[in-house]
C-alpha positions as CSV (number, residue, x, y, z in Angstrom):
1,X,0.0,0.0,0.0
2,X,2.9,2.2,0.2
3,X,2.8,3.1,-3.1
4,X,-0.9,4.6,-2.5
5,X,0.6,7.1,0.3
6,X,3.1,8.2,-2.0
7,X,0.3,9.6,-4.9
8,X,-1.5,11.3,-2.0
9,X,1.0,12.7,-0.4
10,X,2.8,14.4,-3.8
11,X,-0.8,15.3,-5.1
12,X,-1.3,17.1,-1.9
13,X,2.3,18.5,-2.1
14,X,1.3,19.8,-5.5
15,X,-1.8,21.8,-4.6
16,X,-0.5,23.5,-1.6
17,X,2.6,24.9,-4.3
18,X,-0.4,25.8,-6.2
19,X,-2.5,27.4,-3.8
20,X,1.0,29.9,-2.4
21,X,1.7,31.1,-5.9
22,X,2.4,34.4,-6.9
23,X,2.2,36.4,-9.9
24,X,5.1,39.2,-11.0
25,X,4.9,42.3,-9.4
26,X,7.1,45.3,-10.3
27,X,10.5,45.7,-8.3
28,X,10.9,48.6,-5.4
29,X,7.2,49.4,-5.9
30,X,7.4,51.6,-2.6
31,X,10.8,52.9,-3.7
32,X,11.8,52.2,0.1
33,X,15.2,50.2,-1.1
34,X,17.9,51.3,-2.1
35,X,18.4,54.5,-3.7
36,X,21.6,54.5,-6.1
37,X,23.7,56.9,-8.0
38,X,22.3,58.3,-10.8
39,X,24.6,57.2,-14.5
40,X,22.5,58.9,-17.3
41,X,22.4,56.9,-20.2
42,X,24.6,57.9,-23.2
43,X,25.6,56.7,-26.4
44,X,29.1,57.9,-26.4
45,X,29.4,56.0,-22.6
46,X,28.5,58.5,-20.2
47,X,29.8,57.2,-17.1
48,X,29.1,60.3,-14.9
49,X,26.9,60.5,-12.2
50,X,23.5,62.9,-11.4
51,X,21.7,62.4,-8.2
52,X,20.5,59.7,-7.3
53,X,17.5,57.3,-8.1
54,X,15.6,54.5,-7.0
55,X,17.2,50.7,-7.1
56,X,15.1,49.2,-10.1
57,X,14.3,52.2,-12.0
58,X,15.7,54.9,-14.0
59,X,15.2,59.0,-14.3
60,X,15.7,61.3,-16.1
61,X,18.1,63.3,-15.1
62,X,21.0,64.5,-17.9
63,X,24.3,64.9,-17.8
64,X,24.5,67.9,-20.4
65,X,27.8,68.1,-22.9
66,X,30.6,66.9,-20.8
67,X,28.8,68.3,-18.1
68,X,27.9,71.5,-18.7
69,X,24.1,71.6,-18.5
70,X,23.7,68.6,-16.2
71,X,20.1,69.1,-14.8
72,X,18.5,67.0,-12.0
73,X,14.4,66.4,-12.4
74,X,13.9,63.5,-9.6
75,X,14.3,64.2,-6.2
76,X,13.8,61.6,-2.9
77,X,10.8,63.0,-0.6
78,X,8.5,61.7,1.9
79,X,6.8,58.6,1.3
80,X,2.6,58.1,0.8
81,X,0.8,57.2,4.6
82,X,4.4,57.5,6.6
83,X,6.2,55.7,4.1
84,X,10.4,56.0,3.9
85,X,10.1,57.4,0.5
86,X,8.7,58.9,-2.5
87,X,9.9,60.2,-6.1
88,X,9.2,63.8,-7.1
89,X,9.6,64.4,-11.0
90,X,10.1,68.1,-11.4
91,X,10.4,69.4,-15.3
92,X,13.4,71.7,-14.4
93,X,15.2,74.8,-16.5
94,X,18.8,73.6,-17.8
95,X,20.7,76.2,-15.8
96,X,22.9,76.6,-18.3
97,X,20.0,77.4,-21.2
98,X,17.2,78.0,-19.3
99,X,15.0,78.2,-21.9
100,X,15.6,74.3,-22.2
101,X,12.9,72.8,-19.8
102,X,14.3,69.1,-19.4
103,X,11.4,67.3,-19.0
104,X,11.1,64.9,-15.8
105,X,10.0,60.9,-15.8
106,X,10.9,57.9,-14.3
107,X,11.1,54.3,-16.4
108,X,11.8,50.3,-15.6
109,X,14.0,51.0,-18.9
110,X,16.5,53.1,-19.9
111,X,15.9,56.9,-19.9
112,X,18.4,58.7,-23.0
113,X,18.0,62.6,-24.4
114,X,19.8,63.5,-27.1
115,X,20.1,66.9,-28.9
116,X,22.9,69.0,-31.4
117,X,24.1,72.9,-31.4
118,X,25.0,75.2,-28.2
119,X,23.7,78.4,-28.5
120,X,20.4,77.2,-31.1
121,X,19.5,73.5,-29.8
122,X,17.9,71.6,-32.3
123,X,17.5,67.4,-33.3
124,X,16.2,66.9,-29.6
125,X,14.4,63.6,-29.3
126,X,14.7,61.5,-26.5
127,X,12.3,58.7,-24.4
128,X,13.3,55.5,-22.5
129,X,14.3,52.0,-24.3
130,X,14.1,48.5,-23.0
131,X,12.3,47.4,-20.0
132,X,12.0,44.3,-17.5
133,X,10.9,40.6,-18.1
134,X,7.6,40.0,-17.1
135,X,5.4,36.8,-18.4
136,X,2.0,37.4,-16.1
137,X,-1.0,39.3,-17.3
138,X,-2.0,42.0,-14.7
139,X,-5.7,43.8,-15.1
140,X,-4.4,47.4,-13.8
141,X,-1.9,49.5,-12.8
142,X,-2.3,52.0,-9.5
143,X,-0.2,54.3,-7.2
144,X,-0.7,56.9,-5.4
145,X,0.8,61.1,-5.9
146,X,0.7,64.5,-5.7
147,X,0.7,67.0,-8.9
148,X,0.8,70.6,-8.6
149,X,2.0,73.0,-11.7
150,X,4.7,75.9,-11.9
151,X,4.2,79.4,-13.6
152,X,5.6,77.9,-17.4
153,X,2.4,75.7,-18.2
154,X,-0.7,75.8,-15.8
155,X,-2.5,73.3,-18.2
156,X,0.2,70.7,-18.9
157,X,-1.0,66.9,-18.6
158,X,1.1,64.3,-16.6
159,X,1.1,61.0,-18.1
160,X,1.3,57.6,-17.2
161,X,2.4,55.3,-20.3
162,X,3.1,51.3,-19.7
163,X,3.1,48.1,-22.0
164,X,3.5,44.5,-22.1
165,X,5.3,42.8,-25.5
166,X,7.3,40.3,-26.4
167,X,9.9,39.8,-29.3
168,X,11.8,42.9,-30.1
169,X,12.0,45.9,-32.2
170,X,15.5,47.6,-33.5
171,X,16.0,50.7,-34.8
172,X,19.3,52.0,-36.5
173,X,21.0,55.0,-36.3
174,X,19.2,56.4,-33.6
175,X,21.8,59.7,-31.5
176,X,21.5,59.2,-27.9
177,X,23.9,62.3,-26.5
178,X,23.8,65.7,-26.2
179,X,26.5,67.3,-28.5
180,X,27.7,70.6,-29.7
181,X,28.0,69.2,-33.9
182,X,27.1,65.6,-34.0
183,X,25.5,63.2,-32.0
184,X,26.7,59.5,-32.0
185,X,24.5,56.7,-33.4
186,X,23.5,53.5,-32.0
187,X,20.9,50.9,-33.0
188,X,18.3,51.7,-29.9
189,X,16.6,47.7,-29.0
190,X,12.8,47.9,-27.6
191,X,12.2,52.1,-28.0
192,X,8.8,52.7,-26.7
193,X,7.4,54.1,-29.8
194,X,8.8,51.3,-31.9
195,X,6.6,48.9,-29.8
196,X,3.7,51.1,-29.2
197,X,3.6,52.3,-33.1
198,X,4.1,55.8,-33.1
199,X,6.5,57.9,-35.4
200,X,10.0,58.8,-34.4
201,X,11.8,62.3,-34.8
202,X,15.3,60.8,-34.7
203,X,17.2,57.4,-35.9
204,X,16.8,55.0,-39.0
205,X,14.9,51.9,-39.9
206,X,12.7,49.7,-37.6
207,X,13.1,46.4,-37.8
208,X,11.7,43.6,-35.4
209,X,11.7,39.9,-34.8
210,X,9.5,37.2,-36.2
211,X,7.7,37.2,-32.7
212,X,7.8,41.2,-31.9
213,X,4.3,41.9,-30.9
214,X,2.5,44.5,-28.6
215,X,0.2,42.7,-26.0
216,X,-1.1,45.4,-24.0
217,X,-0.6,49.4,-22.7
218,X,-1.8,51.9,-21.4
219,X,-1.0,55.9,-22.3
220,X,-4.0,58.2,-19.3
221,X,-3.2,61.5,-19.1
222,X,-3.3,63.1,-15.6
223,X,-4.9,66.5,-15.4
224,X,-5.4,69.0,-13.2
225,X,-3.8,69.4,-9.5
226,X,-3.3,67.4,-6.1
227,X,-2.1,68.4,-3.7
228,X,-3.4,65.7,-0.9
229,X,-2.1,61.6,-2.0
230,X,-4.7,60.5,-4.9
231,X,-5.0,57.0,-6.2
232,X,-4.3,56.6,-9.7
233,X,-6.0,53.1,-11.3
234,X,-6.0,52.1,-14.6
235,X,-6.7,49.2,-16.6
236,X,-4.5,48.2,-19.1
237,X,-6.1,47.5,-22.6
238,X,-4.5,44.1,-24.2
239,X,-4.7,43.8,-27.8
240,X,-3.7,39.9,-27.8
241,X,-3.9,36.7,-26.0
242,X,-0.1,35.9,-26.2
243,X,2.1,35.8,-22.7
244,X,4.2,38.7,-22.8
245,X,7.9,38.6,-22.3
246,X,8.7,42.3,-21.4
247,X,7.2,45.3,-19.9
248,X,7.6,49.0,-18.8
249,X,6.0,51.8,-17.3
250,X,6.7,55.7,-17.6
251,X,5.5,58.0,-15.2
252,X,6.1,61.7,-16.2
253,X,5.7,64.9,-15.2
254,X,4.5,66.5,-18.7
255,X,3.2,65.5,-21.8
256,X,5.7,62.3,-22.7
257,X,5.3,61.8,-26.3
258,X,5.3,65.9,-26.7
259,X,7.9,67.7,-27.1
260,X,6.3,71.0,-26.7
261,X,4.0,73.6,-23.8
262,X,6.4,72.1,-21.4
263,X,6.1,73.6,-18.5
264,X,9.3,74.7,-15.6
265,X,7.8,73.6,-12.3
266,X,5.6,71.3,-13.3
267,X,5.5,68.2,-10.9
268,X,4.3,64.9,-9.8
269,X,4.9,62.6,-7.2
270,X,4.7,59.4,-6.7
271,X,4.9,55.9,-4.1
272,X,3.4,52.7,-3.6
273,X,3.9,51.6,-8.2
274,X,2.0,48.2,-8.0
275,X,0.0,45.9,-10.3
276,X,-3.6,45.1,-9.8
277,X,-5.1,41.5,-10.6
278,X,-9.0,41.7,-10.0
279,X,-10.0,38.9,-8.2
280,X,-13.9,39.6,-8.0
281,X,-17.3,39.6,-10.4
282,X,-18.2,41.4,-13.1
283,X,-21.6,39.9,-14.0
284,X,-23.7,37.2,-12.0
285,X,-26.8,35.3,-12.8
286,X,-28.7,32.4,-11.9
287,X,-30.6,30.6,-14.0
288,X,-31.0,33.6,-16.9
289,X,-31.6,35.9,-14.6
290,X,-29.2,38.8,-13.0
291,X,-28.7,38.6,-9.1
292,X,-30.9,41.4,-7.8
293,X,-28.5,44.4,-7.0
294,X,-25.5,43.0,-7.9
295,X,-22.0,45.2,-7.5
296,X,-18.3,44.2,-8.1
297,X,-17.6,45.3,-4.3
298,X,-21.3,43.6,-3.0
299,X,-20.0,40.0,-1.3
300,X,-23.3,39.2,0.0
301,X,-27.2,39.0,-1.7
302,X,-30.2,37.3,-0.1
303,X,-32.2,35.2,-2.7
304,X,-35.7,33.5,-2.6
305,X,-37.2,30.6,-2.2
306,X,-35.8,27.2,-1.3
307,X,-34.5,26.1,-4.2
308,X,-30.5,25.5,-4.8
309,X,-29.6,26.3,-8.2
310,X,-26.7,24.3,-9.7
311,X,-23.3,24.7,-10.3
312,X,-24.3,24.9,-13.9
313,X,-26.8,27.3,-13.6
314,X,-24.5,29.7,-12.2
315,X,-23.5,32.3,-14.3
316,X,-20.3,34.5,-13.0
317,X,-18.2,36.9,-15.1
318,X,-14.7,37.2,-13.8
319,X,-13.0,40.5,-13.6
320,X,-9.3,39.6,-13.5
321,X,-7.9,38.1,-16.6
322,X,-5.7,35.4,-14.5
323,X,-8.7,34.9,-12.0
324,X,-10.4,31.5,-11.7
325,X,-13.5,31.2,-9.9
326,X,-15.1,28.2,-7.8
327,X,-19.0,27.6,-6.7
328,X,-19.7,25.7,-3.7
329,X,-23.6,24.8,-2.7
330,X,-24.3,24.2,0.9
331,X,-27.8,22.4,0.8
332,X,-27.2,22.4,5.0
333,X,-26.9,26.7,5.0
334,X,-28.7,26.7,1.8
335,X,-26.2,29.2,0.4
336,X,-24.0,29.3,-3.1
337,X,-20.8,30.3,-2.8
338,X,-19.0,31.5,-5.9
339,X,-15.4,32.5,-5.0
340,X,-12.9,34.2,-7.2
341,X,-9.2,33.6,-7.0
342,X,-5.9,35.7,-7.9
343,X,-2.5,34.8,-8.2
344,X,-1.6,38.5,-6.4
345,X,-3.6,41.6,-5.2
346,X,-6.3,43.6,-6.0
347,X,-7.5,47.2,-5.3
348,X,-8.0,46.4,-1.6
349,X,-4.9,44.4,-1.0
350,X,-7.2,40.4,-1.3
351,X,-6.4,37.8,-3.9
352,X,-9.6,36.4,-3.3
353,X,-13.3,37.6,-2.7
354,X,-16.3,35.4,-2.2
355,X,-19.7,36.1,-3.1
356,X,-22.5,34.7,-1.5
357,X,-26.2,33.8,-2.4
358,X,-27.9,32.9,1.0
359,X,-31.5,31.0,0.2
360,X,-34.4,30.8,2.4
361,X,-33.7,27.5,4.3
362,X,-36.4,24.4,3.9
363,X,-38.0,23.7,6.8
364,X,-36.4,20.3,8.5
365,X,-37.0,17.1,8.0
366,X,-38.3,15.3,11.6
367,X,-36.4,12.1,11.2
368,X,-36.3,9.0,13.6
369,X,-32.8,8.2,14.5
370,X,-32.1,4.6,15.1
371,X,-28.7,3.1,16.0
372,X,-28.1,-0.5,15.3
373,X,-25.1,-2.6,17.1
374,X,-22.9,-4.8,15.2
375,X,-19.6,-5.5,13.1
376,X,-17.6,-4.3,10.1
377,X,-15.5,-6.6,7.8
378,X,-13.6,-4.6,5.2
379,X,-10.9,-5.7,2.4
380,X,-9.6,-3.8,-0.1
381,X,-8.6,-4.8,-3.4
382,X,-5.5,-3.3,-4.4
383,X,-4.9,-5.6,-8.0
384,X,-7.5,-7.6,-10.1
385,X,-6.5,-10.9,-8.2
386,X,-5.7,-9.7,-4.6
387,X,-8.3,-8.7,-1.6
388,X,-6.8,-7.6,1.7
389,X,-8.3,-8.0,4.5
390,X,-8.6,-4.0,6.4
391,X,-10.9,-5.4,9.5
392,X,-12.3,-8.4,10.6
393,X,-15.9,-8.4,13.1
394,X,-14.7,-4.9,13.9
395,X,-17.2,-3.5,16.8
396,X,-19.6,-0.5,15.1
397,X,-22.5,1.0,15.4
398,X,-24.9,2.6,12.4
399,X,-27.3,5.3,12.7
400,X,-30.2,5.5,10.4
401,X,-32.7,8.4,10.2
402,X,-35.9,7.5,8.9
403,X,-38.1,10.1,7.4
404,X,-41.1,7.7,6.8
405,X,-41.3,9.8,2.9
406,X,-39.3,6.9,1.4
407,X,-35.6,8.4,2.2
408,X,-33.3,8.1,4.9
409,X,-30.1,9.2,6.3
410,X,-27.4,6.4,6.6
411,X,-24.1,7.2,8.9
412,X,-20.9,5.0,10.0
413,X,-19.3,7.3,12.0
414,X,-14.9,7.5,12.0
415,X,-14.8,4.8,9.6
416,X,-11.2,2.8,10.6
417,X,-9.5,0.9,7.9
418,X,-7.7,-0.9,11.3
419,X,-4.7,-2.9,9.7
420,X,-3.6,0.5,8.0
421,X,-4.0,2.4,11.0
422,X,-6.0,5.0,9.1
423,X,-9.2,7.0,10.0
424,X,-11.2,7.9,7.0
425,X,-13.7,9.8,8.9
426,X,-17.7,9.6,9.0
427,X,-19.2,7.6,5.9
428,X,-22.1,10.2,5.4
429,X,-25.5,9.0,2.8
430,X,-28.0,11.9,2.8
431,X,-31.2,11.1,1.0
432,X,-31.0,7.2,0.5
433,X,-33.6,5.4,-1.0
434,X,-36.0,2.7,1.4
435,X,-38.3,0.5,-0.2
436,X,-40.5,-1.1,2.6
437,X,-42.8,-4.6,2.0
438,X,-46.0,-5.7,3.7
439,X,-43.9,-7.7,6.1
440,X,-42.0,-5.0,7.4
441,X,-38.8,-5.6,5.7
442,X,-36.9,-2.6,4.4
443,X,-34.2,-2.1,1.3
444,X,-31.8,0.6,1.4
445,X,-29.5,2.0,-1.5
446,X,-27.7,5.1,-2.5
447,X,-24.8,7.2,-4.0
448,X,-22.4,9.9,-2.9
449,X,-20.1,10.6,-5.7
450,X,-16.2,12.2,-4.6
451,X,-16.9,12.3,-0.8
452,X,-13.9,13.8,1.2
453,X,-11.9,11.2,3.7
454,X,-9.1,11.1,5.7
455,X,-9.4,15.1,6.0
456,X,-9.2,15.2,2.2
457,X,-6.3,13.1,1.4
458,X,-8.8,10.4,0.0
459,X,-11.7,11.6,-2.6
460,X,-13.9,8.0,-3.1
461,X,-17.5,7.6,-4.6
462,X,-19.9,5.6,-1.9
463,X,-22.2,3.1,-3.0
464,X,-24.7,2.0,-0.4
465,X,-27.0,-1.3,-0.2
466,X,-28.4,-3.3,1.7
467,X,-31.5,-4.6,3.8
468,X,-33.0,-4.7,7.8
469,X,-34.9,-7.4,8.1
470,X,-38.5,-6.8,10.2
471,X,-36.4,-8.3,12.9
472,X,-34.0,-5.7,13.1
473,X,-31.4,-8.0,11.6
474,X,-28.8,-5.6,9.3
475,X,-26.9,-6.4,5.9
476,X,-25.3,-3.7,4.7
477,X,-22.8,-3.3,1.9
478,X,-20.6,0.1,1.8
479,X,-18.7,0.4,-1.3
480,X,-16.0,2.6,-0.8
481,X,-14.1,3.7,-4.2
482,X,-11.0,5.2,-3.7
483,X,-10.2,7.8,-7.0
484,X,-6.5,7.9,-7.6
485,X,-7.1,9.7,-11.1
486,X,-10.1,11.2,-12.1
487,X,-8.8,10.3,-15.7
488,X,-8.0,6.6,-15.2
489,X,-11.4,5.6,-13.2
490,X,-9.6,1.8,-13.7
491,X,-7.2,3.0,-11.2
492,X,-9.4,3.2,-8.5
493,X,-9.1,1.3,-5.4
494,X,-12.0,-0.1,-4.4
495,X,-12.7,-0.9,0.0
496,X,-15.4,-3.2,0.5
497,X,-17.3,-2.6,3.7
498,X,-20.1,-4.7,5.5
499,X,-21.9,-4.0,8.0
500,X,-23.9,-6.8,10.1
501,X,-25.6,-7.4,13.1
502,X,-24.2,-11.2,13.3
503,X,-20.4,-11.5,13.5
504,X,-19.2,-13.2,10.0
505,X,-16.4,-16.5,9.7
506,X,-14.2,-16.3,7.7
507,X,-14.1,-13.4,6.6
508,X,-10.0,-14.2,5.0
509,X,-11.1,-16.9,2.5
510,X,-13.3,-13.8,0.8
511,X,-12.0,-14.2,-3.1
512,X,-13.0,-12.3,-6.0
513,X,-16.2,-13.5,-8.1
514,X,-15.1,-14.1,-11.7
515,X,-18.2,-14.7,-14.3
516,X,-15.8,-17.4,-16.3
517,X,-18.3,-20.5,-14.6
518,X,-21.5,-21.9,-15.2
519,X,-21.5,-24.3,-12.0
520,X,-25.1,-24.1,-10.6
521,X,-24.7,-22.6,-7.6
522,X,-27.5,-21.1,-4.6
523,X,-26.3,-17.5,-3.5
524,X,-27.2,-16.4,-0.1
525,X,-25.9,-12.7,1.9
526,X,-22.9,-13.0,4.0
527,X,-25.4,-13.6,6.9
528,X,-27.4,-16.1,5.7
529,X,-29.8,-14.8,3.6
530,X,-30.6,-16.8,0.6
531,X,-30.7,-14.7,-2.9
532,X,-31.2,-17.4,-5.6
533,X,-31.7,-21.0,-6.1
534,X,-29.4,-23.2,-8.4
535,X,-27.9,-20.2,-11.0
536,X,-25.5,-20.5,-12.7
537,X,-22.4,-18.6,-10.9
538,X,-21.9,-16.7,-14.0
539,X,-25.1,-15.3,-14.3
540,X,-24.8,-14.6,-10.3
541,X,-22.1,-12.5,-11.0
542,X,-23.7,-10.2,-13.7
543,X,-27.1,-9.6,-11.7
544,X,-25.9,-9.1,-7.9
545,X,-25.4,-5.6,-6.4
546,X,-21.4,-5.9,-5.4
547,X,-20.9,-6.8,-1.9
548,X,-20.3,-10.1,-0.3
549,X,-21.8,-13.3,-0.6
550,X,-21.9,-16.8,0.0
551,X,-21.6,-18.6,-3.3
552,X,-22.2,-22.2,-3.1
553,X,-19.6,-23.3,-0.2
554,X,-17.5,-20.1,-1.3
555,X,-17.2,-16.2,0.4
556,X,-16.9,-14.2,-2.6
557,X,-17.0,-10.3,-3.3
558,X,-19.1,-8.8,-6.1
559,X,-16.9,-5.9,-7.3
């Protein structure tokens, strides 16, 4: 049986992994880390440093023309709600020209500038390349900051640009330094306009890779002014179903993709740069027909009447594009459950929000409890050929709630599979069938299909059958199958369980029934009960509910 322990154990090992996983967020999304020296980006290998920035992302700061015109536009402030730190992006006069306004934004890439001439500046471009690798699919994007304007532009928008792609794009010739005659070219890998489509003032051809392809982005512009902490939150709008590779976000303090109306003064800052995966509703039905009231942010909604609906006829939209949902009916409560599931956060900090329907309860069943006294005998067939025996004339008592409308409730409480040391738990048939005769005899059968044992490790269908005699004698078979892969029902493990009021000999010589034999044979219950006269075993075999049985001077299970 060893072998057994092992699939539940690894399986279990598997979905606990499963449940503690985590999808990408973006690095130093408080900017609390490290804060490191500034190295603007050249082409010509600046190696110079401007203030300082925080670890994972880049500014813009510029280093001028060896130095002269260096201009710092990110500064280290207080953070959002106590917070260590924040980053202010100011658009700030070169003070050398200060009729140049270098504009001020922050980038997972690569911030550049480049322009030509001294006195008359002209061929200025500039932007932020490349990006980090990223391969989840977040819904949103939020943080929180301040924006307040300076005397050059009252108007001028802050923008927030970010995208998700994968491949790459490559353009030539592109000048990436500030110089008094002549810039010097590079080919520029994964420019944000390349990828997002948009014309370029400076460099050469684009080319890109057999894969190159924009997945998703976003380009809001922020207007107007704030001076108390504001939450920003955006979606992102995807434009394919591929996994992305890469992805960036800008936050600036102007108009990014302008060049002009920029604005001296002009700020924004910002904290707390993180990725939002919706983990809640959109839409919910039942049945056809919208839940009554229903909102994103609503968890709970009271229904009518007394009927359940099933899983089927649930209807729930899921928000987040990663987010898997689950329904859960509780006849007992008489409430749906439909929860929704994230791999990270969303706005309110949960990766999982529950919604549920609570239905009027149906009034109890008044049952009639009766416990009857006797013994289990349980094997388990682990191969075609081979029964175990689990329990032999084990001490139990059954309890069976009678309704007296044709059902019943059936319990073995803490089933024991004694040899193996293991408790499965209570053995649990709600709504069995009884068929009562004139003589006060009484059949019993039913079903549970993938009923949680041994806290879960186990997941079996139940098959119930059996008979009380008017005499209160008991026969009762509980077939207990043990899934080991939903896929493979072949593999499953069957437990044969009887219950009786008489002990039962010889319980060990208990083989399998095989059809291969025509003997005549007269089949009777494992206590005693005779079935059928003079059949022939093979037919005894096709028409017998499984269970035990005495087979002509034979024990044999019906499987």
């Amino acid at each position: 049986m060893k072998h057994l322990y092992k699939m539940i154990s690894g399986a279990l090992l598997l979905a606990v992994c499963g449940m503690n996983a985590t999808a990408q967020q973006l690095p130093n999304v408080g900017f609390d880390s490290d804060w490191v020296d500034c190295v603007p980006w050249t082409s010509n290998g600046n190696t110079k440093t401007k203030g300082t920035q925080p670890a994972s992302w880049t500014v813009s700061n510029v280093i001028g023309m060896s130095g002269t015109g260096a201009t710092q536009v990110a500064n280290q402030v207080d953070g959002y709600n106590g917070s260590t730190y924040a980053v202010e992006l100011v658009n700030t006069a070169n003070q050398f020209k200060p009729s140049e306004i270098v504009p001020s934004y922050m980038s997972l890439g690569t911030t550049w500038a480049t322009s030509t001439g001294l006195l008359t500046v002209k061929n200025k471009d500039g932007g932020t390349f490349g990006g980090i690798s990223f391969t989840y699919k977040p819904d949103a994007i939020s943080f929180y900051y301040k924006r307040s304007h300076g005397t050059g532009n009252a108007t001028e928008q802050a923008t927030v640009v970010a995208y998700l792609w994968k491949g790459t794009w490559s353009q030539a010739d592109v000048p990436g330094n500030n110089a008094s005659s002549s810039a010097t070219k590079v080919e520029m890998t994964d420019r944000e306009r390349n990828i997002l489509g948009m014309a370029t003032d400076q460099g050469g051809e684009v080319t890109k890779t057999d894969d190159a392809e924009l997945i998703a982005s976003l380009n809001y512009a922020i207007t107007g002014d704030a001076s108390d902490w504001t939450r920003f939150l955006q979606p992102l709008e995807y434009v394919s179903e591929s996994t992305p590779a890469k992805f960036n976000v800008i936050i600036a303090a102007n108009n990014y993709f302008s060049s002009t109306g920029m604005g001296a003064g002009n700020s924004i800052t910002v904290d707390n740069v993180e990725l939002i995966y919706y983990s809640r509703l959109s839409a919910l039905s039942v049945n056809g027909t919208a839940v009554e009231g229903f909102a994103s942010d609503v968890y709970s909604y009271t229904m009518s009447g007394t009927t359940l609906p099933t899983e089927e006829q649930i209807e729930a939209t899921v928000m987040g594009r990663s987010a898997v949902k689950s329904v859960a009916i509780d006849s007992d409560a008489a409430t749906v459950t439909i929860t929704v599931t994230n791999s990270d956060v969303d706005v309110d900090g949960l990766k999982s929000h529950s919604y549920v329907l609570q239905y009027e309860k149906a009034p109890a069943k008044e049952g009639v409890d009766t416990n009857y006294d006797g013994y289990l005998n349980i094997t388990m067939q682990e191969d075609p050929e081979t029964l175990s025996t689990i329990a032999e004339n084990d001490p139990a008592t059954i309890t069976i709630t009678d309704y007296n409308d044709g059902t019943c409730d059936f319990l073995l409480p803490n089933l024991v599979l004694t040899t193996l040391e293991m408790e499965l738990g209570d053995i649990k048939v709600e709504n069995a069938t009884v068929v009562k005769d004139g003589d006060g005899n009484a059949t019993y059968s039913g079903t549970v299909e993938k009923m949680p044992l041994l806290d879960g490790g186990i997941i079996a269908d139940v098959e119930l059958s059996g008979t009380i005699s008017a005499a209160g004698k008991v026969n009762m078979n509980i077939n207990v199958m043990w899934i080991l892969d939903e896929a493979d029902r072949s593999a499953d493990v069957p437990i044969y369980v009887t219950f009786t009021t008489d002990k039962v000999s010889g319980v060990n010589g208990v083989s399998v029934a095989t059809s291969d034999t025509d003997a005549k044979v007269d089949v009777y219950t494992i206590t005693g009960v005779k079935m059928m006269s003079g059949v022939a075993a093979a037919d005894a075999v096709k028409s017998l509910d499984k269970g035990f049985y005495i087979m002509g001077n034979k024990k044999v299970v019906i499987r």
